[in-house]
C-alpha positions, -999 to +999 in steps of 0.1 A: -481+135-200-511+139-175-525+165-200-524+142-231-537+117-206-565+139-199-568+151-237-569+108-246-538+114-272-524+088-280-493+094-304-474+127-304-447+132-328-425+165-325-417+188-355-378+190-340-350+201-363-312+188-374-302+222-356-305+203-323-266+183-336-253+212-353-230+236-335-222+259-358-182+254-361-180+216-373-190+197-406-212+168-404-208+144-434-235+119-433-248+122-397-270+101-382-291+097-349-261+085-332-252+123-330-258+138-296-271+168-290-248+201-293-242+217-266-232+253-282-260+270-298-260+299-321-301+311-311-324+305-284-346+282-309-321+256-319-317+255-279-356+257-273-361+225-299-330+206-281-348+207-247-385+202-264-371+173-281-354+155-250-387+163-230-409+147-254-389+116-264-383+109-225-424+111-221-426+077-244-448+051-223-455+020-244-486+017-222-500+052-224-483+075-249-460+064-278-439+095-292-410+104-318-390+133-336-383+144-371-359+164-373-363+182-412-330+201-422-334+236-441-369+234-443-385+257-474-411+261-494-443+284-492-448+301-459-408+300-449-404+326-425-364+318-417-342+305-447-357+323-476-365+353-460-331+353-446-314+346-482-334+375-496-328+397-467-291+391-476-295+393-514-314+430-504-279+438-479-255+436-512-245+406-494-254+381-524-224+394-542-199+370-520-190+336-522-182+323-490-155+297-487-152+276-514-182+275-526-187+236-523-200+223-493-227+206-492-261+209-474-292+189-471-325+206-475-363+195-471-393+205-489-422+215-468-445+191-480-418+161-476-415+173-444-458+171-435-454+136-453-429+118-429-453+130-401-477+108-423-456+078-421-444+085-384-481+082-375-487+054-396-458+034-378-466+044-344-500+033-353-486-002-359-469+003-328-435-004-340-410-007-311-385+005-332-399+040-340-413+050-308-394+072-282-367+078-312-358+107-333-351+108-372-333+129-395-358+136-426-345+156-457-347+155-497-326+130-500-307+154-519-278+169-508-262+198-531-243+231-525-255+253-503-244+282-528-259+266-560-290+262-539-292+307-531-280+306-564-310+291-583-336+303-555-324+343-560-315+345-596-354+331-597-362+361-579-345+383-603-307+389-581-275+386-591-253+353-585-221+363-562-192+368-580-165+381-556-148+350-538-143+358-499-124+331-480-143+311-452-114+327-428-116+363-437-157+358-434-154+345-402-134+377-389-158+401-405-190+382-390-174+382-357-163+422-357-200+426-368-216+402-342-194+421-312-207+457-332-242+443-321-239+435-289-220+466-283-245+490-294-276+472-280-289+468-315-315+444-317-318+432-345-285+412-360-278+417-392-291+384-413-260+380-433-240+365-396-267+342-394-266+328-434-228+328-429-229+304-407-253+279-430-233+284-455-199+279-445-202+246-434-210+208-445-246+200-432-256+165-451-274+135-427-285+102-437-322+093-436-318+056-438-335+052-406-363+069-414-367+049-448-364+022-432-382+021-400-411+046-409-407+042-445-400+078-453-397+091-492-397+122-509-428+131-524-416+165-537-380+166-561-360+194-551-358+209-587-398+210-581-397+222-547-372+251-557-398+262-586-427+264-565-408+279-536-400+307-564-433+309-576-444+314-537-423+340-531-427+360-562-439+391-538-399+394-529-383+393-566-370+420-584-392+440-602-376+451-630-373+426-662-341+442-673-323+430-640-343+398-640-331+386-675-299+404-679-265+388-687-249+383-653-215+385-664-218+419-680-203+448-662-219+467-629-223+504-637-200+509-602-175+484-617-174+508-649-175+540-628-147+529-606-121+514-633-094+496-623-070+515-602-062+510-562-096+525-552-118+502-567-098+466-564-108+475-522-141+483-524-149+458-552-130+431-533-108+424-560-080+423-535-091+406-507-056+413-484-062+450-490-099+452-489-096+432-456-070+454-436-088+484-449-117+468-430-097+461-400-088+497-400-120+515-406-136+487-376-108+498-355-114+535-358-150+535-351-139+513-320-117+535-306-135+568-315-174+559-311-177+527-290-147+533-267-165+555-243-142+582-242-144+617-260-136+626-295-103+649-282-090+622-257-097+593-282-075+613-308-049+626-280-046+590-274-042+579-306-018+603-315+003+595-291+003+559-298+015+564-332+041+587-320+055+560-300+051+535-329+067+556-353+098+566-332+101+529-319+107+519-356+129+550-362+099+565-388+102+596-365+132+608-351+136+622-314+165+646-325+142+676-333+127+671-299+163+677-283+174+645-276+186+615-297+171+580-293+202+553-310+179+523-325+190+490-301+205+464-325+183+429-331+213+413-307+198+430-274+167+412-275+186+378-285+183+357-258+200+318-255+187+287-254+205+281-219+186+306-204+152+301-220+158+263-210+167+271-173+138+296-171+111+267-182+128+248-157+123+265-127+094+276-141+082+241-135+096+236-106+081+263-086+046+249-099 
């Protein structure tokens, strides 16, 4: 404050974001500024803009400085450097080819130039001194909420990719982003792959109502969003595909690795045709480079080890028999490890009694 003081500012509105309510693992339907800040964050700037936000609205002093928040969600347009790069990064990663979920939640997005326009109109209202807009924070956005996936959809097949075509449940998604995020802190990497971080935009419902803004700084779109998404194409024409034959081919016809691998076993797990196989396949293959690369112990003991863990498994289930090791191992019968309700109901008991 004593440096705006010193610099005679008057008004100060912050460029915040709708990241500051969002934590990651819950929809919001509607949300409005009644929605406090989250207290999980997924990076250090959603956090940064959370503390920037609460420091600046607190600094609001009718008498000396009057200030307020926008808070834009999924800001694009020309000079992006987050969402679109991030959507082509994952296009480039083979990573286009899934749909996540269901497909049909819904996100809000705003237009960089909407977004420099309701800092127009928040100066404009705090220049009427409007008790009502200062010291508060508002949710700004298109005013038109549509699916996340349409929206990579249109933006990349502008760019010359391919739409998705390979369904991936939000569940199964959610256990491969998590093996991959632990993968990345485990080998120091610095640098996490973008995919983990578009997963979790595009798994959820992120739509917030901007009547308060209309109302009390009289925000409105000055940009459509079938506008915004051309010239947003049109900016980042240095990322499309090249070739015209990818750009304007038909999207349904036939990848030459879909023709090269057929239709047996093979290719329904690496196409993901099968999505139970493809994922334990994937549990597998994670697990083996766990236990043989990131386990810390050498290739002979990691295998010794192994080894003898599916000896035990296989004997256990009577796979393996013990008689060609000299001895014989009967199979217990399903009634040793019954066990009544008496006793599980007396073992609760003192159970709570002793606590």
């Amino acid at each position: 404050r004593l440096r705006t003081r010193d610099c005679k500012v008057k008004r100060l509105i912050y460029n915040s974001s709708a990241d500051v309510v969002f934590d990651y693992a819950h929809d919001i339907h509607d949300g409005d500024e009644s929605l406090p800040f989250s207290g999980e964050f997924w990076d250090m700037v959603a956090d940064l803009r959370t503390q920037a936000e609460a420091l600046i609205l607190s600094a609001n002093d009718p008498d000396e400085l009057l200030t307020c928040a926008l808070r834009p969600c999924n800001v694009f347009g020309p000079g992006d450097q987050r969402l679109i790069p991030l959507l082509v990064d994952m296009a480039r990663s083979n990573w286009d080819k899934f749909i996540i979920g269901s497909g049909n939640n819904l996100s809000d997005f705003t237009y960089v130039d909407n977004v420099a326009h309701a800092h127009i109109c928040a100066e404009e209202s705090l220049s009427s001194e409007i008790d009502t807009v200062s010291g508060k924070a508002f949710f700004i956005t298109n005013l038109e909420p549509m699916k996340f996936r349409e929206f990579a959809r249109i933006l990349l097949e502008g760019l010359g990719y391919r739409r998705p075509f390979i369904k991936l449940s939000g569940h199964v998604a959610e256990n491969i982003f998590s093996f991959v995020k632990s993968l990345h802190l485990k080998s120091d990497s610095k640098k996490l792959d973008p995919s983990v971080s578009i997963y979790k935009l595009a798994s959820r419902t992120r739509t917030f109502s901007c009547l308060a803004a209309q109302k009390q700084i009289q925000y409105s779109p000055v940009v459509s969003m079938k506008e915004a998404v051309g010239l947003t194409v049109d900016a980042f024409s240095h990322l499309a595909i090249d070739s015209a034959l990818i750009r304007y081919k038909d999207i349904d016809e036939s990848s030459k690795v879909e023709k090269f691998l057929g239709s047996g076993q093979v290719a329904d797990i690496l196409l993901w045709r099968d999505e139970k196989k493809t994922f334990i396949c994937f549990l597998v293959v994670g697990f083996l480079y766990q236990w043989f690369f990131l386990s810390g112990s050498t290739f002979i003991s990691s295998l010794a080890q192994l080894l003898l863990l599916t000896t035990v498994f296989l004997c256990g289930h009577h796979v393996l028999s013990m008689s060609g090791y000299g001895s014989a191992v009967p199979r217990l019968p399903p009634s040793c490890f019954e066990i009544s309700e008496v006793n599980v109901r007396s073992f609760f008991f003192s159970c709570t009694q002793s606590t």
